[in-house]
Phi, psi and omega in degrees: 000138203270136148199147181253137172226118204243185192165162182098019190280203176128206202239145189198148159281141180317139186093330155303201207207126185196124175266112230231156183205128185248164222201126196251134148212160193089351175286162203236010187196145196266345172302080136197184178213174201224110176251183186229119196235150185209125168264123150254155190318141155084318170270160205285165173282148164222156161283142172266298192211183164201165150206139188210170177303319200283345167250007236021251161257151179215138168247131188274296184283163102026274206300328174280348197296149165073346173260317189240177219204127162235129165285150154208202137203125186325270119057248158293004182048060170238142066345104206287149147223114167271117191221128187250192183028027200304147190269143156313333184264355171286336179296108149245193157269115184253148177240157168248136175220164177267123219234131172291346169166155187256144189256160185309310229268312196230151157316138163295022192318315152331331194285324229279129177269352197206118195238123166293174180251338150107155184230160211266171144213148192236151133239117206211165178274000000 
């Protein structure tokens, strides 16, 4: 059985810095991908980020490019989200899911076979 365990989440001020780690066990194979997905209060979940071998990395909204990063390292089955400048609209739940491969165009949300219980980040002054 696959499980994601995510962490590093907490309260930062706008403009801090905070790096989140999902933590992969159970895999019987390397053909998969680990996105990073986030709810914010009041709102539907979206994808954030993915990385699997057939795409490497990928960042999804707008709103994040160029601010967050998804990381991974083998090694450790870990997968890394570096998220910079954060914003009040960056507070969410961020979750990791298990993914059969990230797809281009969209998040895989539809895809995810295996859901972290997701870690908070609050950002506020």
């Amino acid at each position: 059985q696959v499980k994601v365990v995510e962490s590093g989440g907490g309260w930062v001020r706008p403009g801090d810095s905070l790096r989140l780690s999902c933590v992969v066990s159970g895999v019987t194979d390397e053909d998969y991908g680990i996105g990073w997905f986030r709810q914010a209060p009041e709102k539907g979940r979206e994808g954030v980020a993915c990385t699997s071998r057939n795409v490497g990395t990928l960042i999804y909204p707008d709103s994040v490019k160029g601010r967050f990063a998804i990381s991974s390292n083998s090694a450790k089955r870990t997968v890394y989200l570096q998220m910079l400048s954060l914003k009040s609209d960056d507070t969410a739940v961020y979750y990791c899911g298990y993914v059969p491969y990230c797809t281009r165009n969209f998040a895989p949300l539809g895809s995810v076979r295996f859901w972290g219980k997701g870690t908070l980040v609050t950002v506020s002054p």
